[in-house]
PARODO-979649 format. One line per field, with one value per atom (N, C-alpha, C, O): residue number from 1; x, y, z; atom name. Coordinates in steps of 0.001 Angstrom, whole numbers, m for minus. Layout:
<nodes>
pos c(NUM, ...) $
x c(X, ...) $
y c(Y, ...) $
z c(Z, ...) $
site c(CA, ...) $
</nodes>
This chain:
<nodes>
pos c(1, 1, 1, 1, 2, 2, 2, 2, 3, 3, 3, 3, 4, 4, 4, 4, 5, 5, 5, 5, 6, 6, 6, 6, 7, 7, 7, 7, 8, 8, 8, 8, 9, 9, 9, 9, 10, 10, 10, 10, 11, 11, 11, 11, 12, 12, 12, 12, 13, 13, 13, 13, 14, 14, 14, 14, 15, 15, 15, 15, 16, 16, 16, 16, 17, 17, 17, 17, 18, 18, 18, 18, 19, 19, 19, 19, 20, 20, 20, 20, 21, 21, 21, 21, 22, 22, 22, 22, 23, 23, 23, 23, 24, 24, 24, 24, 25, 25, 25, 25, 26, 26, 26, 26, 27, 27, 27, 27, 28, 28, 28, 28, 29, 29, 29, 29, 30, 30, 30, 30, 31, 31, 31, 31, 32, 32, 32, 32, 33, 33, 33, 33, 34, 34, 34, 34, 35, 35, 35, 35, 36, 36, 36, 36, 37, 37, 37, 37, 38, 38, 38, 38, 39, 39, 39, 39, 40, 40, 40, 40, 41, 41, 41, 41, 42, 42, 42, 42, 43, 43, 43, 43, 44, 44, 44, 44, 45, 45, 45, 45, 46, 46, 46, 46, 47, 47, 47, 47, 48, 48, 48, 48, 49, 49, 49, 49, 50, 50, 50, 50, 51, 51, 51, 51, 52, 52, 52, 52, 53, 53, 53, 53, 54, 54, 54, 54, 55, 55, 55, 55, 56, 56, 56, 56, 57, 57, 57, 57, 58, 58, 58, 58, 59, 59, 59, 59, 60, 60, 60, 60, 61, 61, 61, 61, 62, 62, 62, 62, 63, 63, 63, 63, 64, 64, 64, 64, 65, 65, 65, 65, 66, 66, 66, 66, 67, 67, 67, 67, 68, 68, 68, 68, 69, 69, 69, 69, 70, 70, 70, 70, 71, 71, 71, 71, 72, 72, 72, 72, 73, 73, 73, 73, 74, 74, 74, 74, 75, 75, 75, 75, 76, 76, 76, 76, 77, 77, 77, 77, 78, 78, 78, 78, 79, 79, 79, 79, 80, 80, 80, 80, 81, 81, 81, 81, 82, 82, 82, 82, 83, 83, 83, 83, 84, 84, 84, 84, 85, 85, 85, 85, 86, 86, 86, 86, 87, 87, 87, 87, 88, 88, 88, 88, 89, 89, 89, 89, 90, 90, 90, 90, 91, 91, 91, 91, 92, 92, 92, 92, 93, 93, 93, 93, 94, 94, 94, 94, 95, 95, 95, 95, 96, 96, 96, 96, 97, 97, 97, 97, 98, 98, 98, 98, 99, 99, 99, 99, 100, 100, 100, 100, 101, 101, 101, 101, 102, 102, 102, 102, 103, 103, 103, 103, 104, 104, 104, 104, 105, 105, 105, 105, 106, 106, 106, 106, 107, 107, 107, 107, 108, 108, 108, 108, 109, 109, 109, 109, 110, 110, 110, 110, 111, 111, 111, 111, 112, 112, 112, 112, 113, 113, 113, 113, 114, 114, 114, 114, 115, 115, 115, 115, 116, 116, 116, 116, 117, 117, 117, 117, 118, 118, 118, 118, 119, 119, 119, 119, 120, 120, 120, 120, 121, 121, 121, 121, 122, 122, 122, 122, 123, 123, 123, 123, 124, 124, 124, 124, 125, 125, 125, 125, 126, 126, 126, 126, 127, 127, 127, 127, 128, 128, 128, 128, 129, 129, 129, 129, 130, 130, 130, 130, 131, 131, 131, 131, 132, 132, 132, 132, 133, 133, 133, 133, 134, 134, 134, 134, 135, 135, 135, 135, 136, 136, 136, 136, 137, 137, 137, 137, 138, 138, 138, 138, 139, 139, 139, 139, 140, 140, 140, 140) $
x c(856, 0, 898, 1839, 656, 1533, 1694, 2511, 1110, 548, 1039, 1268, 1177, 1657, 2868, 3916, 2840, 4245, 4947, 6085, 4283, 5396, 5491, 6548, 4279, 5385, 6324, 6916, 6554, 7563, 8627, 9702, 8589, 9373, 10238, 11397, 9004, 9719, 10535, 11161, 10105, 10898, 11801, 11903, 12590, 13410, 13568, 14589, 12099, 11541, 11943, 12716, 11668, 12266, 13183, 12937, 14106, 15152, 14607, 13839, 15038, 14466, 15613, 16529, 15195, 16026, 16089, 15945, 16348, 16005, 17202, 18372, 16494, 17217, 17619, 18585, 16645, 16618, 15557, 14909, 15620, 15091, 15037, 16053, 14097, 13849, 13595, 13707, 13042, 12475, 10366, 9351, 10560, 8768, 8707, 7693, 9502, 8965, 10319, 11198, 10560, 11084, 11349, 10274, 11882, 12250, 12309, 13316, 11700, 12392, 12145, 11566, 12870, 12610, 12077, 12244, 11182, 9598, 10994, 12204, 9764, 10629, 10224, 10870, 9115, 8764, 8622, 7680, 9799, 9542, 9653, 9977, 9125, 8350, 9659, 9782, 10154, 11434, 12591, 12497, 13998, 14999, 14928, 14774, 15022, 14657, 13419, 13033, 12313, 10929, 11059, 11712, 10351, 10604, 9229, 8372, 9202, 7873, 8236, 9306, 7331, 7687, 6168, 4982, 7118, 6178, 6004, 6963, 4561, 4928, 5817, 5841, 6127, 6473, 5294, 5136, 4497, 2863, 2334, 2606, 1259, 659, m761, m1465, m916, m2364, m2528, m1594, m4011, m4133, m4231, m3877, m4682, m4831, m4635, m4977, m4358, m4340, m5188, m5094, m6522, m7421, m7384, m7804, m6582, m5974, m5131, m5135, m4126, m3239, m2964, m3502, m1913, m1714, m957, 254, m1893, m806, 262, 1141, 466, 2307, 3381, 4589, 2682, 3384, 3408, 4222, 2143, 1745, 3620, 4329, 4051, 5370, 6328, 7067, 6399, 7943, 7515, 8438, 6257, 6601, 6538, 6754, 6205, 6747, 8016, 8757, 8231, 10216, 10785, 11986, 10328, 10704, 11081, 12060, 9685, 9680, 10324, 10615, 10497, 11963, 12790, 12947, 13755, 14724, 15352, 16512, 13858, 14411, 14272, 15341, 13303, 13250, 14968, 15701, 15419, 16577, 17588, 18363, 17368, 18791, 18522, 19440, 17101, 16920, 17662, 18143, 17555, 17667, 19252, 19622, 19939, 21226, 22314, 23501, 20919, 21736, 21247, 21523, 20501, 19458, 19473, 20019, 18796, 18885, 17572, 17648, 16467, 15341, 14996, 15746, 13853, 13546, 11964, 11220, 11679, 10452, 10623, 11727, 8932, 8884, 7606, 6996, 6432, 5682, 5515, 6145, 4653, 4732, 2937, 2090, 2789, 1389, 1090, 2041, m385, m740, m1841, m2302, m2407, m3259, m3947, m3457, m5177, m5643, m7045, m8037, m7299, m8001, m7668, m6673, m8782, m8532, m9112, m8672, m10000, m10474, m9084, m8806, m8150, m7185, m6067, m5120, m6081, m4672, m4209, m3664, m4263, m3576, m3828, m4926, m2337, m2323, m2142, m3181, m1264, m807, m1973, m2054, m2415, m3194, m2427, m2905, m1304, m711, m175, 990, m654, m255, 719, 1529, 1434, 2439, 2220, 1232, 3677, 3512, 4272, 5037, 4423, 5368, 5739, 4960, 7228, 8163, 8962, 9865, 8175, 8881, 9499, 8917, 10611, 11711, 10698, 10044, 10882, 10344, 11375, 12150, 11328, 12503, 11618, 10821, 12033, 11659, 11232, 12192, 10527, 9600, 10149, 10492, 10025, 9599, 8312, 8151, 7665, 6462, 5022, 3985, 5724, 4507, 3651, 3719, 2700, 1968, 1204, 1117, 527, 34, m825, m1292, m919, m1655, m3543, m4596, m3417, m4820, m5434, m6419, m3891, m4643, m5007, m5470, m4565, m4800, m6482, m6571, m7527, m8745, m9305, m8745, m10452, m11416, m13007, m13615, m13743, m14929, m15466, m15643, m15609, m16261, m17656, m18597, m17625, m18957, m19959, m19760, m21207, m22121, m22430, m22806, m22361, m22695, m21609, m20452, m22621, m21246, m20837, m21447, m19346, m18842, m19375, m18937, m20291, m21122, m22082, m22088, m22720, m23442, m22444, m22542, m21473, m20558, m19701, m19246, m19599, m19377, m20547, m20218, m21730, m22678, m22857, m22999, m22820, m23026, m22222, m22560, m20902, m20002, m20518, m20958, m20202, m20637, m21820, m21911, m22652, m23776, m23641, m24348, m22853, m22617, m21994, m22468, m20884, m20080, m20840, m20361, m21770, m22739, m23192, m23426, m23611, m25015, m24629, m25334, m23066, m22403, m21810, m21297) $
y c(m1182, 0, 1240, 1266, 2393, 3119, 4455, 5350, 4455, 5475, 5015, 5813, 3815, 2534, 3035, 2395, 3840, 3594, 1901, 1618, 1262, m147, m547, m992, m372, m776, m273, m935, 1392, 1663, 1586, 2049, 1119, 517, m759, m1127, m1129, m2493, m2808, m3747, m1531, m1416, m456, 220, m261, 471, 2066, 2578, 2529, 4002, 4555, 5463, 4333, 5103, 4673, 3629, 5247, 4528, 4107, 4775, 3271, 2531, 1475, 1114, 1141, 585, m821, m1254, m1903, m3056, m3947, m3838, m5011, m5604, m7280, m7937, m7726, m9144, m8393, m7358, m9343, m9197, m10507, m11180, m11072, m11560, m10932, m9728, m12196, m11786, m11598, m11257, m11865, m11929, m10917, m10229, m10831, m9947, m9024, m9368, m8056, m7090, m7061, m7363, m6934, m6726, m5143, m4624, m4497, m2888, m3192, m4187, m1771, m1695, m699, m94, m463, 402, 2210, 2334, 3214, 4603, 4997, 6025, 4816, 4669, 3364, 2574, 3341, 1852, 2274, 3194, 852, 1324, m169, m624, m460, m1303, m1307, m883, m1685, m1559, m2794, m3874, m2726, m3871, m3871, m5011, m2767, m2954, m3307, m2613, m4350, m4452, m4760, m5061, m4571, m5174, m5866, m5656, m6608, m7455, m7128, m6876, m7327, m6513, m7964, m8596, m8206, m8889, m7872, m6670, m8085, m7071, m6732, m5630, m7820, m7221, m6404, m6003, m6098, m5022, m6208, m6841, m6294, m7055, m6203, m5951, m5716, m4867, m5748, m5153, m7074, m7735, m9294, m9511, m10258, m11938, m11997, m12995, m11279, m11862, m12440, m13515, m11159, m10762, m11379, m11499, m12008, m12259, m13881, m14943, m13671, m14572, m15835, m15884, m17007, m18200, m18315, m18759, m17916, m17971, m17166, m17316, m16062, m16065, m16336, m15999, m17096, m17592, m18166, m17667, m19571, m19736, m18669, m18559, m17680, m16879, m15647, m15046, m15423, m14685, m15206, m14542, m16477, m17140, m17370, m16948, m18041, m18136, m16432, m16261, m15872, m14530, m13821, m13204, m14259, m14174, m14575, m13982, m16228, m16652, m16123, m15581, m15903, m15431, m14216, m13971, m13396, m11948, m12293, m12115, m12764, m13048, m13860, m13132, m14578, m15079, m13612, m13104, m13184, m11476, m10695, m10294, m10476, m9670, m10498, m9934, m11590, m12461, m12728, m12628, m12988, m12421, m11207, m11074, m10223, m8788, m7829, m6647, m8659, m8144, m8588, m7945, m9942, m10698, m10411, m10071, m10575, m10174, m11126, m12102, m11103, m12338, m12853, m13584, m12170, m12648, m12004, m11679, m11654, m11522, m10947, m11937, m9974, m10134, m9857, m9014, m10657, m10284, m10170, m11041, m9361, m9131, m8526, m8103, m8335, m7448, m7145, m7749, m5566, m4782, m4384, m3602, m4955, m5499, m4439, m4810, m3490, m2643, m1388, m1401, 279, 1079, 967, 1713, 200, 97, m744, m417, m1727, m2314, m1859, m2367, m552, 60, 400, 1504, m425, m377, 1270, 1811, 1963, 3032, 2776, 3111, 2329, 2126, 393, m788, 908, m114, m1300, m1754, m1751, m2985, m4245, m4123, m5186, m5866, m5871, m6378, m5600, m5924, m6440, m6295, m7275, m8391, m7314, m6792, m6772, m6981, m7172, m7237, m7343, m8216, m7378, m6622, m7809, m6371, m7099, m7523, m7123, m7932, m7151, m6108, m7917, m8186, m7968, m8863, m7206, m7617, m7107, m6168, m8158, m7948, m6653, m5892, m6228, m5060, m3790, m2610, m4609, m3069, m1862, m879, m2287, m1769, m1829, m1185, m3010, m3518, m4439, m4879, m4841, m5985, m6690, m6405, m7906, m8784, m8412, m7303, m9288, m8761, m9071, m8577, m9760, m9532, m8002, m7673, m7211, m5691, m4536, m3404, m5364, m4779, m3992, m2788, m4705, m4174, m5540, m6551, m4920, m4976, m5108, m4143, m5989, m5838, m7674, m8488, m7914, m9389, m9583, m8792, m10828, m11061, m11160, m11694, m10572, m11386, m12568, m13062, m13477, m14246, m15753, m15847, m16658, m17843, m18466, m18268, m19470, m19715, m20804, m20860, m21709, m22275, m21262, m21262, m20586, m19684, m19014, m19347, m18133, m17737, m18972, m18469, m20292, m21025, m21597, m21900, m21715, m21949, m20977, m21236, m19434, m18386, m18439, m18347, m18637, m18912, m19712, m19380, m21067, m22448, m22162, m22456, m21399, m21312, m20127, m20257, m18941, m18243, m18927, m18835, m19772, m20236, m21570, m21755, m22311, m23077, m22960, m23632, m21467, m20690, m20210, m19966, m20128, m19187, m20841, m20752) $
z c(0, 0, 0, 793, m926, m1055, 72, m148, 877, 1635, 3012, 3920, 3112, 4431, 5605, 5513, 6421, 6913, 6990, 6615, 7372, 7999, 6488, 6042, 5627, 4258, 3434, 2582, 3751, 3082, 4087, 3707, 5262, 6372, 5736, 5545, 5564, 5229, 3427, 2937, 2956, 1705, 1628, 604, 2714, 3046, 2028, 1568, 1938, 1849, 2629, 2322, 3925, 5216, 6177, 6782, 6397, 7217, 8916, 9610, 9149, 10833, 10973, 10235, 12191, 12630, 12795, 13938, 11519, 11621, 11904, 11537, 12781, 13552, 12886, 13275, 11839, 11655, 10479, 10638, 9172, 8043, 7253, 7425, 6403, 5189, 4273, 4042, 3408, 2365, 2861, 2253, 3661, 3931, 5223, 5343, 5958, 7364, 7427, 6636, 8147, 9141, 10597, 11116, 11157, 12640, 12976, 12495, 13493, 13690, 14839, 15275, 15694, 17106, 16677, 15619, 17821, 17903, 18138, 18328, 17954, 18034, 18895, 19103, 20049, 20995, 21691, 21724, 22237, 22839, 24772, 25522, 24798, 26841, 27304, 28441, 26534, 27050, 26495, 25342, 26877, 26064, 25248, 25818, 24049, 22763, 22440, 22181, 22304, 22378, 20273, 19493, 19964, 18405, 18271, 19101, 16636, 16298, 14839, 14267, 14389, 13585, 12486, 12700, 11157, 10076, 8822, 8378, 8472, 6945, 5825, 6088, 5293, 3963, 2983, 2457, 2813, 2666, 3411, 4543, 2431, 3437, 4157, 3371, 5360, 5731, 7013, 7774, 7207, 8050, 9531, 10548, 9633, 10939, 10857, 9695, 11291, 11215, 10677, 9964, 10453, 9553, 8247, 7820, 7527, 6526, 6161, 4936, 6804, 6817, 5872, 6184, 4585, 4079, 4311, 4525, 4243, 5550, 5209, 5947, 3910, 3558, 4348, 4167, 5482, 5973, 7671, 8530, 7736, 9749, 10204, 11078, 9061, 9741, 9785, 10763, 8583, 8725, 10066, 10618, 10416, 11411, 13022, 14036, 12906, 13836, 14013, 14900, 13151, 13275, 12934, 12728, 12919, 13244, 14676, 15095, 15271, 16506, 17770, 18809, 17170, 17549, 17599, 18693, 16685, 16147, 16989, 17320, 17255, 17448, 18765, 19349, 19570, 21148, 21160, 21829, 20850, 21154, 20800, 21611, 19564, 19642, 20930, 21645, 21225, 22639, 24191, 25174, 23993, 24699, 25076, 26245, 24275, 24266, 24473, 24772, 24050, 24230, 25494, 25699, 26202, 27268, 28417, 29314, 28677, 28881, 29789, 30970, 29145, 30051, 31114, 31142, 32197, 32656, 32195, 32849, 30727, 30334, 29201, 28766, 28344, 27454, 27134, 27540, 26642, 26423, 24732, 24094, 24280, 22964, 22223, 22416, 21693, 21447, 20275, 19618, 19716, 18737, 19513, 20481, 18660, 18691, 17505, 16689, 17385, 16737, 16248, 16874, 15502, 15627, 16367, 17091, 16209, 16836, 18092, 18966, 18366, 20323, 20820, 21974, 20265, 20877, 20951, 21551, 20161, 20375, 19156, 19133, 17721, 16909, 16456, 16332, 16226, 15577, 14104, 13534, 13274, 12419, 11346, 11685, 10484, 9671, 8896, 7856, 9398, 9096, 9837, 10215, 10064, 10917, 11593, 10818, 12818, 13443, 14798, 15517, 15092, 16632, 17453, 16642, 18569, 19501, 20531, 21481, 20674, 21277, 21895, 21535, 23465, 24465, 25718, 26717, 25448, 26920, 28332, 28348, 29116, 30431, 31740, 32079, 32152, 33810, 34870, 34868, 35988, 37214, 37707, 37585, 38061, 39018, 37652, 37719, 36690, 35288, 35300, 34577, 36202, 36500, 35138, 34981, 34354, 33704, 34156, 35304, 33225, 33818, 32780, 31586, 33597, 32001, 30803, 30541, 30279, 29078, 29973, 29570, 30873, 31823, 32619, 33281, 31960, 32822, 31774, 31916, 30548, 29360, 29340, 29099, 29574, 29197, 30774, 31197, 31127, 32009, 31777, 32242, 31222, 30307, 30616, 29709, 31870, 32026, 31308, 31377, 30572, 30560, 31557, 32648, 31145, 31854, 31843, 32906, 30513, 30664, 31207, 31617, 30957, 32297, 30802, 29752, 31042, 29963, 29100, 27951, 29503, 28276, 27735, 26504, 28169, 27305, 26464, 25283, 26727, 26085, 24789, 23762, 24975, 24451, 23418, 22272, 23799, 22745, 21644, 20449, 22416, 21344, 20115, 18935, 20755, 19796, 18455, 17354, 19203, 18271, 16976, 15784, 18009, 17051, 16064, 15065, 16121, 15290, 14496, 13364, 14597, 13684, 12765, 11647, 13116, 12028, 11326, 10322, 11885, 11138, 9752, 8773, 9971, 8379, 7409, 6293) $
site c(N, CA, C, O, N, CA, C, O, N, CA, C, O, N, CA, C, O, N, CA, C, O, N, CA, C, O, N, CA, C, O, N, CA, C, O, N, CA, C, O, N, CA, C, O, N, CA, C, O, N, CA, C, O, N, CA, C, O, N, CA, C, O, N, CA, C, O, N, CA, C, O, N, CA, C, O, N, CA, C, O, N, CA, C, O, N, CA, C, O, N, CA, C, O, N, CA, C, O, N, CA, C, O, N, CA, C, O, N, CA, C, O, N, CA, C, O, N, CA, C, O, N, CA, C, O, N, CA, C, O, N, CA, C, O, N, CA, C, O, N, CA, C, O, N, CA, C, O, N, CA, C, O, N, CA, C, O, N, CA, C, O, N, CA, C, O, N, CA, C, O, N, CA, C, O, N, CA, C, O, N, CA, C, O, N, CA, C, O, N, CA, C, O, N, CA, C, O, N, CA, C, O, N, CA, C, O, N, CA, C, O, N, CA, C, O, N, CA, C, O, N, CA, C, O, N, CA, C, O, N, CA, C, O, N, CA, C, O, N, CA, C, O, N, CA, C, O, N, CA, C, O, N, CA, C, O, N, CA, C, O, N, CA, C, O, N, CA, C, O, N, CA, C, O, N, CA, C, O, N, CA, C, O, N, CA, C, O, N, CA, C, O, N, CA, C, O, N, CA, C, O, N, CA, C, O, N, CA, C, O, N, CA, C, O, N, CA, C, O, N, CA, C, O, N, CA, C, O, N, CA, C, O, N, CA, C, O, N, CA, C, O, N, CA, C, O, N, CA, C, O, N, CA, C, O, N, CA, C, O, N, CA, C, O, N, CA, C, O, N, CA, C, O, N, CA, C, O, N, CA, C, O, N, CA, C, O, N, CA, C, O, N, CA, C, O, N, CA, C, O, N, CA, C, O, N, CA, C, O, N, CA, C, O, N, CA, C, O, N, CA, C, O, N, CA, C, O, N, CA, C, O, N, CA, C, O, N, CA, C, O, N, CA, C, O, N, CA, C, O, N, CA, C, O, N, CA, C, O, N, CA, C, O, N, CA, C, O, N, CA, C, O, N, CA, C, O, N, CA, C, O, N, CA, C, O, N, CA, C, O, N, CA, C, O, N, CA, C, O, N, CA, C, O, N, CA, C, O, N, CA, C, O, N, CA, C, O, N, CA, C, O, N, CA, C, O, N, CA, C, O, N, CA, C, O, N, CA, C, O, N, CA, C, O, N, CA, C, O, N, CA, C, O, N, CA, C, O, N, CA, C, O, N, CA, C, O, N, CA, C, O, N, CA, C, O, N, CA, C, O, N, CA, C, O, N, CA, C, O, N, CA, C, O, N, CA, C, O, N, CA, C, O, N, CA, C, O, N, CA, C, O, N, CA, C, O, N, CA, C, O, N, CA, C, O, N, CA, C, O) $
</nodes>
């Protein structure tokens, strides 16, 4: 998409700071990052969410993810890891192209899980919540 930051990111349009590269994904570290090694990981396509997302590349950004959790891992040496997407504008996503990231973890960082992320219990109990499901998904 021509308009894309992470894709002219990833077609080295704009200079950043990449850490690990193919031919299918990118590594940058974020330009605001909330940890030391905060990265995110880009297809070189443009796909706006996993939805989108072409399975040719589900393995390379897995073994991506690898890859770069082990360079952080080495050069850091965190005692965790959290790694995530944001998935839409209610979840955070600023930017309209898929990206993961991969933010080293240390002891009393003053972060916390991806459980304090959002606060929004169902009402309902988890077989109801589980049937709704099921049954949306038959129906199509």
């Amino acid at each position: 998409m021509d308009d894309c930051l992470f894709c002219k990111l990833a077609q080295h349009q704009i200079q950043s700071a990449i850490i690990y590269e193919d031919e299918m994904i990118a590594a940058i570290l974020d330009i605001h990052p909330i940890a030391p090694g905060h990265t995110f990981i880009i297809p070189k396509e443009h796909f706006f969410s996993v939805l989108d997302l072409n399975q040719k590349y589900f393995s390379p950004l897995w073994e991506g993810i690898i890859k770069v959790e082990k360079m952080l891992t080495n050069a850091f040496h965190p005692d965790g890891f959290t790694i995530g997407i944001n998935q839409g504008r209610s979840a955070g996503q600023a930017i309209d192209h898929l990206h993961i990231h991969i933010i080293p973890r240390f002891l009393n960082d003053g972060g916390k899980s991806l459980h304090s992320v959002v606060f929004n219990p169902p009402q309902e109990n988890l077989e109801e919540i589980k049937n709704k499901i099921l049954k949306s998904n038959n129906a199509n």
